[in-house]
C-alpha positions in Angstrom: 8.3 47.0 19.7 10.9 47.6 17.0 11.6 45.0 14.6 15.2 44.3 13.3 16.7 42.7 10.2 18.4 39.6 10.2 21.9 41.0 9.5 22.1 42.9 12.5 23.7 41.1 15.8 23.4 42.8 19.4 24.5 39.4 21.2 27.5 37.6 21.3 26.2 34.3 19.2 25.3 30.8 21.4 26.3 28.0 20.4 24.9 24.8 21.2 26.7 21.0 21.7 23.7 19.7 21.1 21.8 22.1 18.6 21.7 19.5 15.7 20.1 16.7 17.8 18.3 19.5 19.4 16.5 20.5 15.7 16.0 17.0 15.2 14.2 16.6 18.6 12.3 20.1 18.0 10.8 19.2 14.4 9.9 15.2 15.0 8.0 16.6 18.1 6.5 19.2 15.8 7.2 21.8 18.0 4.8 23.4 20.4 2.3 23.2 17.6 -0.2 20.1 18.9 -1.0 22.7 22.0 -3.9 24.7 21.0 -3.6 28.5 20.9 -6.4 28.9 23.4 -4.6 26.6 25.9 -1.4 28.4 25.6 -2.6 32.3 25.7 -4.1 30.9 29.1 -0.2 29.9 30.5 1.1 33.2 29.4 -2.0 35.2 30.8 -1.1 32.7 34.1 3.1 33.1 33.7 2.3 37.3 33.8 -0.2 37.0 36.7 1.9 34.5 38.5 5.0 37.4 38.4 2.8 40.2 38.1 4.4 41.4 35.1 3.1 43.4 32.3 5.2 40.9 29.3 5.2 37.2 29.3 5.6 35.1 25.7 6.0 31.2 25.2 8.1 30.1 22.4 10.6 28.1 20.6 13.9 27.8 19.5 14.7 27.6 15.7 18.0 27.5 14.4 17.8 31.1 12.7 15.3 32.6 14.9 12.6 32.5 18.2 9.0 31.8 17.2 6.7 33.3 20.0 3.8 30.7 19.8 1.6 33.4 21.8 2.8 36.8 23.5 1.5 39.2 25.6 2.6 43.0 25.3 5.2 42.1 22.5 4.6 42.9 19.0 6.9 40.7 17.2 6.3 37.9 15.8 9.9 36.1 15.7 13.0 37.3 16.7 16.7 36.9 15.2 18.5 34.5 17.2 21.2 37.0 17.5 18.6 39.7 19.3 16.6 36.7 21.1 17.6 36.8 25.1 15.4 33.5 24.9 18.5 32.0 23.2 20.7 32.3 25.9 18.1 30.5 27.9 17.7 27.3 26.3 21.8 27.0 27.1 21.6 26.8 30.3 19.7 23.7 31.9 18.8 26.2 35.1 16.4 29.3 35.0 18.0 32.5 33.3 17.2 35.4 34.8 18.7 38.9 34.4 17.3 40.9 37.3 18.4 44.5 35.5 19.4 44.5 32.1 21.1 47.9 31.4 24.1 46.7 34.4 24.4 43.5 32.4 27.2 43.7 29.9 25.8 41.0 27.9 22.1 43.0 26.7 23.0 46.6 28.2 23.5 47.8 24.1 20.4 45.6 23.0 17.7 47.6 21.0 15.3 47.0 23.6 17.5 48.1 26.6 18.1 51.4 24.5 15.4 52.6 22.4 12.0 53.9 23.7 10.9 50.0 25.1 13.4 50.0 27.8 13.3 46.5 28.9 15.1 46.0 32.6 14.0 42.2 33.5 13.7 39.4 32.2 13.6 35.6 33.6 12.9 32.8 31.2 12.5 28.9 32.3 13.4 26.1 30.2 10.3 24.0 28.1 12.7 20.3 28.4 12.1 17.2 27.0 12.4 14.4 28.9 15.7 13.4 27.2 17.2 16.6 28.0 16.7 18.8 25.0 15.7 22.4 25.2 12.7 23.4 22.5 12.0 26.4 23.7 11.2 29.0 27.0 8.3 30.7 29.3 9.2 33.9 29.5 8.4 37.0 31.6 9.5 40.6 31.2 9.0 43.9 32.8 10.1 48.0 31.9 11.5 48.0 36.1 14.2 46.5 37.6 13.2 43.6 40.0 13.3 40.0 41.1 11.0 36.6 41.6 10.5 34.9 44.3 11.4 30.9 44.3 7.9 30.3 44.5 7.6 32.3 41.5 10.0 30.7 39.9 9.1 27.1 40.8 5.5 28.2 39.1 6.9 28.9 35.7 8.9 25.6 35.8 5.4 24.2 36.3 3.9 26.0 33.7 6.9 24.7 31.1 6.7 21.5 32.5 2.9 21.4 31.7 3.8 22.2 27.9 6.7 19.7 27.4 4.4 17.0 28.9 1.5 17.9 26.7 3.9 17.9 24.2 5.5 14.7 24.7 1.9 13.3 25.5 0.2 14.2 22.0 3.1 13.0 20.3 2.8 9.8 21.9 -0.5 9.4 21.3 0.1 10.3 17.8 2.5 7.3 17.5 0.5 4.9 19.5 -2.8 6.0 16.8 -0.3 5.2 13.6 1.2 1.9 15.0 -2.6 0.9 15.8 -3.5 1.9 12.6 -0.6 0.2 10.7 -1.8 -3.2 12.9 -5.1 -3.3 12.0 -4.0 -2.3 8.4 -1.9 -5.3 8.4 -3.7 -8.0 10.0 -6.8 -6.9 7.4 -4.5 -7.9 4.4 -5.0 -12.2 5.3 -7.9 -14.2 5.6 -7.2 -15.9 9.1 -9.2 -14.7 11.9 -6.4 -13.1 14.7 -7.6 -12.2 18.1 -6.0 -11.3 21.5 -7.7 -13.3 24.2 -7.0 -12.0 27.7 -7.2 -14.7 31.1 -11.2 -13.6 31.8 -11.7 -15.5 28.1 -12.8 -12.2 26.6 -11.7 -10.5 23.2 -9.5 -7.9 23.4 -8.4 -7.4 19.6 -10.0 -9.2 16.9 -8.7 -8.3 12.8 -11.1 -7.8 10.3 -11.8 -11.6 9.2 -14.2 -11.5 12.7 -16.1 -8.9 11.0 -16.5 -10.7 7.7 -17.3 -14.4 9.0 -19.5 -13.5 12.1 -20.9 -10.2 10.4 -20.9 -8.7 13.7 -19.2 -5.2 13.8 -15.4 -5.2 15.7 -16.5 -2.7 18.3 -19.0 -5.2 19.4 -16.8 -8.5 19.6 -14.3 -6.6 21.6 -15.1 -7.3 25.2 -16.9 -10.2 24.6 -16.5 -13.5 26.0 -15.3 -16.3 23.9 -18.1 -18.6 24.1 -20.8 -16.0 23.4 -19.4 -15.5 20.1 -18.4 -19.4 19.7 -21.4 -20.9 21.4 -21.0 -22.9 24.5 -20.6 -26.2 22.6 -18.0 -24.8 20.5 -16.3 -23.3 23.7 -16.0 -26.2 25.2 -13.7 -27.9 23.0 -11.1 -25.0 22.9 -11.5 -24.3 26.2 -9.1 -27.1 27.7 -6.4 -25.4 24.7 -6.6 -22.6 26.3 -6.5 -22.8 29.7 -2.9 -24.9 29.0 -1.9 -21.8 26.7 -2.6 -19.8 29.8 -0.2 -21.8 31.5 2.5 -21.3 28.9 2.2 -24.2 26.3 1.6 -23.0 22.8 -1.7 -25.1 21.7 -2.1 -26.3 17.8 -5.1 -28.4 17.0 -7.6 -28.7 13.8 -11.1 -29.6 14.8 -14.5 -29.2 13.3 -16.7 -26.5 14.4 -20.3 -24.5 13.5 -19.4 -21.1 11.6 -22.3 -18.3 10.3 -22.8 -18.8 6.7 -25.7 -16.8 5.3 -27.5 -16.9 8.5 -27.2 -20.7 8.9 -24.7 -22.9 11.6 -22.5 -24.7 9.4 -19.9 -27.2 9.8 -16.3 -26.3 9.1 -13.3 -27.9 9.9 -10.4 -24.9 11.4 -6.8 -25.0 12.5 -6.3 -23.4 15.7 -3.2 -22.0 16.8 -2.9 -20.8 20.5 0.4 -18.5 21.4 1.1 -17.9 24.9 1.4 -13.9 25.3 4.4 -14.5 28.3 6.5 -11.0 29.3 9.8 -10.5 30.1 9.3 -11.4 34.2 7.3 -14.8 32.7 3.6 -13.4 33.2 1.4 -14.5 31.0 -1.0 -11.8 30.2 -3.1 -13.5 27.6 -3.4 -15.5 24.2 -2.7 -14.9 20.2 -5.0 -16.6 18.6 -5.1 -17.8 15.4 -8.0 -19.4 12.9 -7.7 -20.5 9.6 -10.4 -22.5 7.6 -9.2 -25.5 6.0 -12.3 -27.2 5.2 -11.6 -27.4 1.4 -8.3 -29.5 2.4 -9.8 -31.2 4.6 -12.0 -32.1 1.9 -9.4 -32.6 -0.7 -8.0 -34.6 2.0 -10.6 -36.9 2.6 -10.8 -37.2 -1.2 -7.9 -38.4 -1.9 -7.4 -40.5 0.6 -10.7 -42.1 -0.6 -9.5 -42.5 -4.3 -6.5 -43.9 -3.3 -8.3 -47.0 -0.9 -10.3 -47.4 -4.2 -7.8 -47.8 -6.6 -5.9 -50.0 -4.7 -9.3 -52.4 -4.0 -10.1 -51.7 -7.8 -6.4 -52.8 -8.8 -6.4 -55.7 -6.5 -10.0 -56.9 -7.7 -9.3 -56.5 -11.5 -7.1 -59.4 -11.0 -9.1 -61.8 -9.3 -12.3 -60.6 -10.4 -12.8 -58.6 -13.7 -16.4 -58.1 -13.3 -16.0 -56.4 -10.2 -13.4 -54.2 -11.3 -15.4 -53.4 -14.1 -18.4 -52.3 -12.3 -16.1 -50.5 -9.9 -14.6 -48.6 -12.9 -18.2 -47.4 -14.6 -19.6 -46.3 -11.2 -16.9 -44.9 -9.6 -16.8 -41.2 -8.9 -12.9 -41.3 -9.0 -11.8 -40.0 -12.7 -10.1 -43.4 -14.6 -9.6 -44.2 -18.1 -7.9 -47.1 -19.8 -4.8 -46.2 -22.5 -3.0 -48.3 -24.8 0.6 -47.8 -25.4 -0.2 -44.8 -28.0 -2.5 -42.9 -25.4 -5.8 -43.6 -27.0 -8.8 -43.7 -24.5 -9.5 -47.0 -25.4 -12.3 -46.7 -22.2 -13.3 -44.0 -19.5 -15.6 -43.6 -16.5 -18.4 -41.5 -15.7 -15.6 -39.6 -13.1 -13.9 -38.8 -16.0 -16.0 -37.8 -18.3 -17.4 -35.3 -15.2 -13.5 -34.0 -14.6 -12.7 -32.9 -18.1 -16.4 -31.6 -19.2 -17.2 -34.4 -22.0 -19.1 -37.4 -22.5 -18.1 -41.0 -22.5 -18.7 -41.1 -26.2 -16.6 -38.1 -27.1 -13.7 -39.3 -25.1 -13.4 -42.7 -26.5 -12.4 -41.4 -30.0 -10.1 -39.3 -28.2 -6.2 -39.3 -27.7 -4.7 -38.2 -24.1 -2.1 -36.1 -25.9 -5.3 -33.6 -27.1 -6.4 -33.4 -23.2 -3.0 -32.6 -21.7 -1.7 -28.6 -22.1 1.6 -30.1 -21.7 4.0 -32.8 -23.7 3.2 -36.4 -22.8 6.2 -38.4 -24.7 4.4 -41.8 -25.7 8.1 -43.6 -25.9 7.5 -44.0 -22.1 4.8 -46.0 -22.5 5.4 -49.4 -23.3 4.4 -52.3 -22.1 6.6 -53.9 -18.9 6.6 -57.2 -18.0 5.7 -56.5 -14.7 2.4 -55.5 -14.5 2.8 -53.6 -11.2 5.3 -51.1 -12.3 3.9 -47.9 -11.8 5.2 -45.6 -14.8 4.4 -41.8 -13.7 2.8 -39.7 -10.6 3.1 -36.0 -11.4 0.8 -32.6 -11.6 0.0 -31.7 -14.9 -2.6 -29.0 -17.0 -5.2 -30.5 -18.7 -8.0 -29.0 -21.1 -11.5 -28.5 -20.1 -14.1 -28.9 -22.8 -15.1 -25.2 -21.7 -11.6 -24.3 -22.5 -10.5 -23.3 -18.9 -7.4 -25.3 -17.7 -7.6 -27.5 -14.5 -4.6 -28.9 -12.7 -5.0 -32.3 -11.7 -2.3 -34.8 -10.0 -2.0 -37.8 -12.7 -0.9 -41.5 -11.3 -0.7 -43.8 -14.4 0.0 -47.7 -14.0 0.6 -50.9 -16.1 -2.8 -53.4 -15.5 -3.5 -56.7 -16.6 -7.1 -57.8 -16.7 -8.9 -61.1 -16.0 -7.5 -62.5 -19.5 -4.0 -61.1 -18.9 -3.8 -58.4 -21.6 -2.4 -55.1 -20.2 -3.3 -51.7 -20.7 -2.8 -48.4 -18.8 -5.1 -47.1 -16.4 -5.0 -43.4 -15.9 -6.3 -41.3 -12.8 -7.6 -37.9 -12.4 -7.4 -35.6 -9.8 -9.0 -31.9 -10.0 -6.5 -30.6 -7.5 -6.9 -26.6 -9.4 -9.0 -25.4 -6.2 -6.5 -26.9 -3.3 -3.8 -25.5 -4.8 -5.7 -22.2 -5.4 -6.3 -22.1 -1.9 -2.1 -23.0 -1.0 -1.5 -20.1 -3.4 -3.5 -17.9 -1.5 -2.3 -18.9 2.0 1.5 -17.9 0.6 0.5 -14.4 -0.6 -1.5 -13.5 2.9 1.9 -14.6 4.6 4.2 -12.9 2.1 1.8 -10.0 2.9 2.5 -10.5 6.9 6.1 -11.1 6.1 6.3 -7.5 4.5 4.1 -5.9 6.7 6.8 -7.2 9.5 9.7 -5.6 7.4 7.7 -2.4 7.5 7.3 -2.6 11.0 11.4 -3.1 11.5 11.5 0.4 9.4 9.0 1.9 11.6 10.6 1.1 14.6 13.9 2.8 13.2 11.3 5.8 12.0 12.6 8.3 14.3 16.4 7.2 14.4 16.0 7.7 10.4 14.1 11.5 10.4 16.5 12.4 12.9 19.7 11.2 10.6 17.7 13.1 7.3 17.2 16.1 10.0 20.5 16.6 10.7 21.9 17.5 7.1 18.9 19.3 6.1 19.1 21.7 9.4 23.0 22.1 8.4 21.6 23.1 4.8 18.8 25.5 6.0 21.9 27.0 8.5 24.2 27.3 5.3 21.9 28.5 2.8 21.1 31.4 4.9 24.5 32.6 5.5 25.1 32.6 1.9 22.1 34.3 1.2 23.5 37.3 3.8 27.0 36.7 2.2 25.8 37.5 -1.2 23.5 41.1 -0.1 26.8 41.6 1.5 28.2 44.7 -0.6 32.0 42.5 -1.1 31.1 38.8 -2.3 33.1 36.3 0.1 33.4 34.0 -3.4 35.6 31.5 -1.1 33.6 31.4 1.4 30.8 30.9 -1.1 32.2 28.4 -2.5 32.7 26.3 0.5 29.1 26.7 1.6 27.9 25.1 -1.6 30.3 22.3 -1.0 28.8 21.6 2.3 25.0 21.7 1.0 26.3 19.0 -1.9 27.5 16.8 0.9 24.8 16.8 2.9 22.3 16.3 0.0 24.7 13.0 -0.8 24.5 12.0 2.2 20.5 12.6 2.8 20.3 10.7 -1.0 22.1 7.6 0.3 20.1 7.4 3.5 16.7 7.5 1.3 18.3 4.9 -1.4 19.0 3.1 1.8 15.3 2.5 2.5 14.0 2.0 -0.5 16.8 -0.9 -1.1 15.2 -2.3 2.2 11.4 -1.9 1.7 11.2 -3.3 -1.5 9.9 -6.9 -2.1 12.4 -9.6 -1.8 10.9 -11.9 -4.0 13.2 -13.4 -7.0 15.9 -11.6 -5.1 19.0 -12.9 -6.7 22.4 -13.6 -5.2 24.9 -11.3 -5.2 28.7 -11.5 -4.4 30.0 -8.7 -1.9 31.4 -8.0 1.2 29.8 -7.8 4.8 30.9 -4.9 4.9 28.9 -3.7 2.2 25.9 -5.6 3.6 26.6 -4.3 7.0 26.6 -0.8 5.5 22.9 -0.6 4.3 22.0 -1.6 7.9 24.1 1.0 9.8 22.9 4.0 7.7 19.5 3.1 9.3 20.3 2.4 12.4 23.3 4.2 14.2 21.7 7.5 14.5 19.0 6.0 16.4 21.8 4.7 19.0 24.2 7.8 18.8 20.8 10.0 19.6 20.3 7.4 23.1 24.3 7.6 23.7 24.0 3.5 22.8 27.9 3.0 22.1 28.0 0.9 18.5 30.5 -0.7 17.3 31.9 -3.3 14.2 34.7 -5.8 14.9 36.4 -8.5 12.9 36.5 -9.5 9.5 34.2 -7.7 7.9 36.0 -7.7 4.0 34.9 -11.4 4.2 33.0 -11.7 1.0 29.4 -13.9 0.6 27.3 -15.3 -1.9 24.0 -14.2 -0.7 20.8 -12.2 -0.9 21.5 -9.1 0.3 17.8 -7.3 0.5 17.8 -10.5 3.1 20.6 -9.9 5.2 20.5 -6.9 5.8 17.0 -7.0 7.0 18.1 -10.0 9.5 20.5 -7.5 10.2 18.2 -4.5 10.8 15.9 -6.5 12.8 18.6 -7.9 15.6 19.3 -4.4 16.5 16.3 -3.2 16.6 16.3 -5.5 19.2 18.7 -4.7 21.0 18.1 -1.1 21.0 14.7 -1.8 22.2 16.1 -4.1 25.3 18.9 -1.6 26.2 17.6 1.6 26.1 16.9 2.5 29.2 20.0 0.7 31.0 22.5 2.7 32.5 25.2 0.7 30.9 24.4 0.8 27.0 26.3 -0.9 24.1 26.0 -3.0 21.1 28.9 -4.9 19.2 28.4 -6.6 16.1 31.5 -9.2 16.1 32.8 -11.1 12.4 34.5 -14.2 12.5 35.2 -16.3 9.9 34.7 -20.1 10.0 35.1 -23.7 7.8 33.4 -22.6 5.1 30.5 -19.7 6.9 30.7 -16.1 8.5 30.0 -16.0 11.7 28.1 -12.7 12.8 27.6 -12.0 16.5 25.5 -9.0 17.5 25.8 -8.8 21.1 24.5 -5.6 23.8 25.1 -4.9 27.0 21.7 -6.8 28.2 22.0 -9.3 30.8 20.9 -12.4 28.8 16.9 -13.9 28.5 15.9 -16.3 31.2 16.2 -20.0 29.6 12.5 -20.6 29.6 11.9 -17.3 27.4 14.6 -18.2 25.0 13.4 -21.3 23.7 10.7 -19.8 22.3 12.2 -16.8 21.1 12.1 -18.3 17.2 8.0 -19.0 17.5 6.1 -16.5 15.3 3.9 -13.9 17.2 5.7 -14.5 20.1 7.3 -11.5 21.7 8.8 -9.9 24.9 8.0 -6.5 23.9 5.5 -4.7 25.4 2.0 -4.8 24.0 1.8 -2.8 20.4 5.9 -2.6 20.2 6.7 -5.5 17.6 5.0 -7.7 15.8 6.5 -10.7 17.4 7.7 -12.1 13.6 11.0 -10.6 13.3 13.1 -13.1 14.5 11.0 -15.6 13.4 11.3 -14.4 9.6 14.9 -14.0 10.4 15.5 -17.9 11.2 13.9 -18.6 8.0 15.6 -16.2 5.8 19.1 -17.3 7.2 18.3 -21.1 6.3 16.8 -20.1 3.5 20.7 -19.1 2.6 21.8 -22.8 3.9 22.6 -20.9 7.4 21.5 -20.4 10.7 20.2 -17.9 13.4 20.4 -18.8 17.3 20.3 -16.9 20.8 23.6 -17.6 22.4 24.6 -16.4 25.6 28.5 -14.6 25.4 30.2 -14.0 28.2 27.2 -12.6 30.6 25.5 -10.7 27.9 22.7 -11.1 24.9 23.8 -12.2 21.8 22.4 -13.5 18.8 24.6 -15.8 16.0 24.4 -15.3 12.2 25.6 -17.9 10.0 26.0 -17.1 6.3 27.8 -19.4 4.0 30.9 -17.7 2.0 30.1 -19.2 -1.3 26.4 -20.2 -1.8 25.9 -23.7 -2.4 
């Protein structure tokens, strides 16, 4: 067959309602592409059998030109849309079929009606997507006049459906394989051990802390029942907590337990925490389950709570009995020296002496002030007349003989001994490794934190390819008619002109939509706060998310006072934002009624943002724990079950507040933000 250049156009042109969002659909499905070319050279070889004609081609849709994705007694590769007969297929949501082509006026002139090919049928089904967008066609052709039968026709609607659903399928799978991926990814990043526990007591997701304590490979836990990884002793003490999370209480214990260390059973104490997994109808489906390690508080703990009954008994005894406080000081593997009113060491124990990394010896020619990294003003050390006074409890650096620094919680008091002279008695606390450990909890959840801001973005991922889509299909559309406009042999300057316009204002506009995300996906730490409108707040959020509801015909709208101005963090907000309708795109979606309304009142001295949707409200028992972290009404793998969770804490974070509220019938959720931070 003949080929043709793009400038020439046989057909009147089609034009599509829906041919942006149908781009949009076309390219995040990746086309027909995931379908092998074996698999669909055996549809076409079927689609000609089936109508026992000698043509037959499967392809798609661009928005210059048809791409055969496999084609049987046509040579071409594409086709300009003008010349494609395909493109007057994909308009129509029935089967398009032309039963002689020379007595049609629409193709009678076409090339391949005329020359030496002499088309005469043609009948091309539709390859749909579930939501209603046509990608591309099945196609069959033949050099006679003739018809199809309906159960010829019904057969190629089989053979398309096959494709979209493959289609559909792969990309699905595609999606579920990346969200899997970014939850293992995430739950990797933090020490605790996370599992999903189902009602049999067997492990159904464990992160990659399982693998590190038990040393037993992941694939191996999974399926396995709780106390053959635990131990039946072990089992049987969270066995009651989890037959009443199975019944819908959230369980939180701490208890001590036998963990694999090196091959040997040893005792460490762990805080459990139990999360019903309860759906929507109130089934409960299984547990979250969550294990951290605590044994080095635990220790610190038991530690201090030991120095403390020891300086009280050693305080109390050096006034009745200086003997025995004195023996208590020497021996005693609390740290405690005795000061004067300068700071000199005038005498210090063996605790001491093992905190700080030097002998008794060297320590009593020493001077506090050369021990501590940071100012100690003697002024505030004089002598009270009553002796119990307690002058100073704080945290403070002090100097290792090695030269590392140790952070240790000081408590210095005013003592009188058995003759009634009074000194200073300073103790010691190494509390450098506890507050290590605290450090370390806070970056594993800032890490969760972000990794459930990233999962907010994802679940707007399509919405936002789909809003980038858009201009960049109405810049591929315009750059090509300029291209023909300037091999045209008189320059349409104006016309030019105006195209160039159009590409600048969709490259703004695909500029602020990436700005957009990277405003939201970076850290919020040390965000400061900014003064600006909601409206400017709001905006960040909306450039995100309305495409995702005008592509599901979700009606969105903003009502109120919205110039109200706030004092706030607005990397925050706008994530609480974000995440709310997320939420309520996800609970409305399929409903045949489907709108969201984000309402602005002002109050006393806070803004009052309602975002309410056309859902029906959450059954009482589900709403109370709506604020828990992990806990979730999605279905399993959609959400993290942190977002609203976060949320709460960001909004009080900013001296405001987050609640469900039910408004008149429907789902709503409150935001409180103070006008002027206080």
């Amino acid at each position: 067959m003949q080929k043709f250049p793009n400038e020439v156009q046989f057909l009147k042109p089609v034009t599509l309602p829906d041919e942006i969002q149908r781009l949009a659909v076309l390219h995040r499905l990746g086309g027909i592409d995931s379908i092998s070319k074996a698999e669909l050279e055996s549809i076409a070889h079927l689609a000609a059998e089936i109508c026992a004609t000698p043509l037959a081609a499967i392809g798609v849709m661009e928005a210059d030109e048809f791409i055969f994705k496999t084609r049987i007694g046509i040579g071409d590769e594409s086709l300009p849309r003008q010349l494609s007969i395909c493109a007057y297929t994909i308009s129509v949501d029935v089967p398009f079929i032309i039963e002689n082509l020379e007595k049609d006026s629409r193709f009678k002139n076409h090339p391949w009606v005329q020359d030496s090919t002499r088309l005469r049928f043609y009948a091309g089904v539709q390859i749909r997507t579930s939501d209603g967008y046509n990608l591309g066609t099945v196609c069959v052709a033949d050099y006679i006049p003739r018809s199809l039968s309906q159960k010829q026709i019904r057969a190629l609607q089989t053979l398309a459906a096959h494709i979209i659903a493959s289609i559909e399928r792969n990309s699905f799978n595609k999606q579920l394989e990346e969200r899997e991926k970014f939850f293992n990814n995430m739950f990797s990043l933090v020490p605790d051990l996370f599992a999903y526990i189902d009602q049999d007591f067997r492990y159904r997701y464990v992160n990659a802390a399982y693998e590190r304590i038990y040393r037993i490979p992941k694939d191996d836990i999974l399926g396995m029942a709780v106390f053959e990884l635990l131990g039946k002793a072990s089992f049987e003490l969270v066995k009651g907590p989890m037959q009443k999370a199975l019944m819908g209480e959230e369980q939180e214990f701490q208890f001590c337990i036998p963990i694999p260390v090196e091959g040997k059973m040893i005792d460490r104490w762990v805080w459990i925490h139990f999360y019903p997994d309860i759906q929507a109808n109130g089934e409960i489906r299984g547990i979250y389950a969550v294990n951290r390690n605590i044994t080095a508080l635990k220790q610190a703990e038991g530690e201090a709570l030991e120095q403390g009954k020891k300086l009280e008994q050693a305080l109390f005894t050096s006034k009745s009995n200086e003997e025995s406080f004195r023996a208590l000081f020497k021996d005693s593997p609390v740290a405690m020296c005795r000061l004067d009113s300068d700071l000199n060491i005038l005498a210090s124990n063996r605790g001491f002496a093992d905190v700080l990394g030097y002998s008794n010896a060297d320590l009593a020619l020493m001077n506090l002030k050369t021990l501590a990294l940071r100012e100690i003003e003697s002024e505030n050390f004089e002598i009270k007349s009553d002796a119990s006074e307690t002058i100073r409890r704080r945290e403070r650096n002090y100097r290792h003989k090695s030269g590392s620094s140790l952070l240790c919680l000081e408590t210095i008091r005013q003592v009188q001994d058995g003759r009634g002279e009074s000194f200073f008695l300073l103790i010691l606390e190494d509390i450098t490794e506890a507050r290590s450990q605290e450090a370390e909890l806070k970056t594993a959840q800032a890490k969760l934190f972000a990794s459930s801001k990233m999962a907010s973005l994802g679940e707007m991922a399509s919405g936002v390819a789909h809003e980038i889509n858009n201009p960049l299909a109405i810049i591929n559309s315009k750059a090509d008619l300029i291209r023909r406009k300037l091999q045209a042999e008189v320059l349409d300057r104006d016309y030019v002109d105006k195209g160039l316009a159009d590409i600048k204002v969709m490259i703004h506009r695909i500029a602020k939509i990436i700005k957009g995300l990277r405003h939201i996906s970076r850290g919020e730490e040390g965000e400061a706060f900014e003064q600006m409108t909601f409206a400017e707040v709001m905006e960040e959020a909306t450039q995100l998310c309305q495409q995702r509801f005008v592509h599901n015909n979700i009606e969105f709208s903003i009502e109120g006072s919205v110039n109200e101005r706030l004092d706030c963090r607005p990397i925050q907000i706008t994530q609480i934002l974000i995440n709310l309708l997320n939420n309520s795109f996800d609970a409305i979606e399929h409903l045949p009624e489907k709108w969201v309304r984000v309402l602005v009142r002002p109050e006393e001295d806070k803004l009052s943002i309602r975002i309410v949707d056309s859902g029906a409200g959450i059954p009482s028992a589900i709403a109370d724990r709506l604020m828990e972290p992990f806990y979730s009404t999605k279905d399993p793998g959609k959400g993290t079950g942190l977002g609203l969770s976060i949320s709460r804490g960001m909004a009080e974070a900013h001296d405001g507040s987050l609640e469900y509220d039910l408004f008149e019938g429907h789902t709503s959720f409150v935001l409180k933000i103070p006008k002027i931070h206080q």
